[in-house]
C-alpha positions in Angstrom: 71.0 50.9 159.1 67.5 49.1 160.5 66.6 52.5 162.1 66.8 54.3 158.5 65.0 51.6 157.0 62.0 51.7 159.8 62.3 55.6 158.7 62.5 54.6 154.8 59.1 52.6 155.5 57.6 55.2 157.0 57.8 57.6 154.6 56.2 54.9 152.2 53.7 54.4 154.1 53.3 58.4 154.5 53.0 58.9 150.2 51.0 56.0 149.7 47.6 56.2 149.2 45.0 53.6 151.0 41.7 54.6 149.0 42.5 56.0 145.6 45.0 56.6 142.9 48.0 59.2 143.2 47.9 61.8 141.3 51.3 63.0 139.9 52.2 66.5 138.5 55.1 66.0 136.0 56.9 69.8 135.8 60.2 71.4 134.2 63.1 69.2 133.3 66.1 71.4 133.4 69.7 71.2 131.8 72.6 72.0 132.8 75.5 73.9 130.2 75.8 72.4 126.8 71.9 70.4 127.2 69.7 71.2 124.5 66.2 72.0 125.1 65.5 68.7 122.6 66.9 66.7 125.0 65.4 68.1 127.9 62.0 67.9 126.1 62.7 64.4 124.9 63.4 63.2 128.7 60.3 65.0 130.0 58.3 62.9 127.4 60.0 59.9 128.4 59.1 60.5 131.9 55.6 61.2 131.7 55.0 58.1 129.3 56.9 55.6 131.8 54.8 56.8 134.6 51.7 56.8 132.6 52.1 52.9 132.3 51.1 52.5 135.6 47.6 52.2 136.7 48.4 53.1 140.3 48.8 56.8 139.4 46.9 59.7 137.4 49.8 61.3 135.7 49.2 64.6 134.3 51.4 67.1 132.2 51.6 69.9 134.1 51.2 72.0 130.7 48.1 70.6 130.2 47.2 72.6 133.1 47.9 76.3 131.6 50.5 76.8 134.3 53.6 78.0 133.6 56.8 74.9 133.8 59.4 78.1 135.0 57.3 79.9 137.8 55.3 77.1 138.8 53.3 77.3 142.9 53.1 73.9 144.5 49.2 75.7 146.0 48.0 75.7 142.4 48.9 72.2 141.9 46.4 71.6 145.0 43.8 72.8 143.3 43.7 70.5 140.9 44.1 67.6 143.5 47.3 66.6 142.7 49.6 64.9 145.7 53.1 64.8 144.3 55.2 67.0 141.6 57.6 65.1 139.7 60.2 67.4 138.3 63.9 66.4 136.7 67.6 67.6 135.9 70.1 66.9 133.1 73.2 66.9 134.1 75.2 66.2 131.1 75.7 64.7 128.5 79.0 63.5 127.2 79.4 62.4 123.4 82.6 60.8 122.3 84.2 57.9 120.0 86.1 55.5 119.6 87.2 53.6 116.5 88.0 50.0 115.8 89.5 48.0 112.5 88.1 51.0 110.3 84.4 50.8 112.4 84.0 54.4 114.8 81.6 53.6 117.7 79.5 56.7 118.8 79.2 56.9 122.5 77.0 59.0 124.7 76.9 59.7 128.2 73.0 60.7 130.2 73.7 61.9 133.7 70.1 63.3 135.0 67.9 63.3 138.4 64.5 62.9 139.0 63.2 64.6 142.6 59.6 64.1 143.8 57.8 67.1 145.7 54.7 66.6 147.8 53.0 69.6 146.9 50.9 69.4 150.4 54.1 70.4 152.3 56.6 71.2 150.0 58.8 68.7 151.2 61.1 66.5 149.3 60.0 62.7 149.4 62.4 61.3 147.3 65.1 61.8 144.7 67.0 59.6 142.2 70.2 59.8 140.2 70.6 58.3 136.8 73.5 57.4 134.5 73.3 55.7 131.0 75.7 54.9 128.5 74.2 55.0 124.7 75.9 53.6 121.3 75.9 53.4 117.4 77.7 53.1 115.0 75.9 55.5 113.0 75.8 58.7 115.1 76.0 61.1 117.8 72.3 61.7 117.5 71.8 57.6 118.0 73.7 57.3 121.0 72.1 59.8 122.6 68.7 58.1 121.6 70.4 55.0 122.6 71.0 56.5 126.2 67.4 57.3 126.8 66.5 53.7 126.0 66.1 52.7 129.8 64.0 56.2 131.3 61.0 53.4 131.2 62.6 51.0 133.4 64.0 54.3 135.9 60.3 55.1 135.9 58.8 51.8 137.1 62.2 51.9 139.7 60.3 55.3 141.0 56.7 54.2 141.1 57.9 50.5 142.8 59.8 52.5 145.6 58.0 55.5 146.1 54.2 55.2 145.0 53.7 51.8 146.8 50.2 50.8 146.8 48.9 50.5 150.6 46.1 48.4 151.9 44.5 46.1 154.4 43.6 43.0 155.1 39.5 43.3 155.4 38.5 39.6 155.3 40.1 36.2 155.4 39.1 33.8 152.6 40.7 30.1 153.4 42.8 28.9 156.4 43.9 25.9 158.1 45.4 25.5 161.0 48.5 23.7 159.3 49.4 26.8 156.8 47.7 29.6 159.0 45.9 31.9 156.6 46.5 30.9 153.1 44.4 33.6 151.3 42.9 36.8 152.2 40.7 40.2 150.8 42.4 43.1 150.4 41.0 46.9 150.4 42.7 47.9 147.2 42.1 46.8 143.9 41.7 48.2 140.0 40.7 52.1 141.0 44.2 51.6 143.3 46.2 49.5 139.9 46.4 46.4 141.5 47.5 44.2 138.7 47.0 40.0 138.6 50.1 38.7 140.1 51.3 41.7 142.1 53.0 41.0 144.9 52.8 42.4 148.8 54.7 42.4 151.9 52.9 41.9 154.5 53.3 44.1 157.6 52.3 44.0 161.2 51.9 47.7 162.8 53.3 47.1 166.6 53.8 50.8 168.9 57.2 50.8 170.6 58.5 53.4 172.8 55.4 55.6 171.5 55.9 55.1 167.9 54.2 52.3 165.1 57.0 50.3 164.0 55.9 48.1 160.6 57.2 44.3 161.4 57.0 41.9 158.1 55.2 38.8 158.8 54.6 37.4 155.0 54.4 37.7 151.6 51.8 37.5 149.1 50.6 37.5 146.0 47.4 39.2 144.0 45.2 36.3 142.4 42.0 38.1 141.8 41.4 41.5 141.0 37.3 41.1 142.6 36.6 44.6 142.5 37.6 48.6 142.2 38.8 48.2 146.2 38.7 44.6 146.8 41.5 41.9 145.3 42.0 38.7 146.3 45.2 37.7 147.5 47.1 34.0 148.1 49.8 34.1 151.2 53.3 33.3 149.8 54.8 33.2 152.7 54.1 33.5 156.3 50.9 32.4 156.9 50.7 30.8 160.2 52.8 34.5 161.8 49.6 36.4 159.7 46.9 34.2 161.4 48.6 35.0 165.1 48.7 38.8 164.1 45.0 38.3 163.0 44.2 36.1 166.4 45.9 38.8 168.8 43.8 41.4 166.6 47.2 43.6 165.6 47.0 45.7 163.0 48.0 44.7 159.6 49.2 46.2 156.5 49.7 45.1 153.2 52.2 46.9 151.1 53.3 46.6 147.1 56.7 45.1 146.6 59.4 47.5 146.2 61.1 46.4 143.0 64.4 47.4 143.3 64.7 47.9 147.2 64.7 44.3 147.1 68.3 43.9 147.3 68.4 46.9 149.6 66.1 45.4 152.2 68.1 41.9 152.3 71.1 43.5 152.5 69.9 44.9 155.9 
């Protein structure tokens, strides 16, 4: 389990971007038997708007483009610059009812993935499956609405986790020799969608056997967004095993929270 989540990290670390935003390529959502092209349409809009939310990323609709959503080439995404391909897949979608003292509840059923392409190597860096349940009392049509309801919160789940924003340390701004360093500059700031209050693991890069291995030392927290590239950050946690990194001049990373690898990581 630790040596898939050393690999995990390193594929973060490999789709993160140090120096500028990400720019993401949202392409066809497909259906499977019985899906609609409404609802296929209505989850590609939900898509693009949830990822459009976050400043860390230029989104772009790959129809805005002139390029077609069923034939589309991963080399004419490069030449508009873009890094990864977002594309999704409907499942199903189950309707049924039930009915209660005289009431019928409307139930719907969303079963969809969402798989992101880098369209440098064609490669698969990630992929995530999806089910919602929807309600109403007045309708099919409602439930179904009802089940798309959460495709924002999925879509901040796929930026924390795999469009992490990646930085370093580039100047310390107060320590102490009780607390170690208790805030530090940080290479990464508005053009990058750091936000006030965004929070970062902090990682040490050590080479074993031939290979980097990230090692967390800290936590912290963004308290000043100072410039385009530069943020000011206050250590959460971990500040004295920071100031020995910094000391024994090891390399050091900063890296966005996951979100919801949270639980993941502290399961480990």
């Amino acid at each position: 389990m630790k040596r898939f989540f050393l690999f995990l990290l390193g594929l973060i670390f490999t789709i993160s971007a140090f120096a500028q935003k990400t720019t993401v390529a949202v392409g066809a959502v497909d259906g499977g038997n019985g899906v609609g092209s409404d609802n296929t349409a209505l989850l590609r809009t939900q898509i693009i708007s949830g990822l459009a939310k976050f400043p860390r990323l230029n989104v772009i609709d790959v129809k805005n483009l002139g390029l077609s959503l069923s034939n589309l080439k991963l080399e004419s995404l490069s030449e508009y610059n873009v890094d990864y391909l977002v594309t999704a897949n409907i499942q199903s979608i189950t309707k049924s009812y039930s009915t209660k003292d005289g009431r019928t509840t409307y139930k719907a059923e969303l079963k969809y993935s969402v798989t992101i392409t880098d369209t440098r190597t064609g490669q698969v860096s990630g992929t995530k499956n999806e089910t919602h349940y929807g309600t109403s009392s007045s309708s099919y049509s409602d439930a179904v609405d009802n089940a798309y309801s959460l495709i924002d919160t999925d879509m901040k789940s796929v930026v924390n986790n795999y469009f992490r924003i990646v930085a370093n340390i580039v100047s310390v701004d107060e320590a102490n020799a009780k607390k170690g360093v208790i805030s530090f500059y940080i290479d990464a700031g508005g053009d990058q969608g750091v936000t006030t209050n965004t929070n970062f693991d902090v990682y040490r890069v050590v080479e074993v056997a031939g290979q980097q291995v990230h090692k967390s030392v800290g936590t912290a927290k963004s308290k000043e967004i100072s410039g385009g590239s530069l943020t000011l950050c206050k250590v959460t946690k971990g500040g004295k095993d920071i100031q020995a990194a910094i000391d024994n001049e090891e390399p050091l990373v900063v890296v966005s929270k996951p979100g919801a690898f949270d639980s993941f990581i502290d399961a480990l």
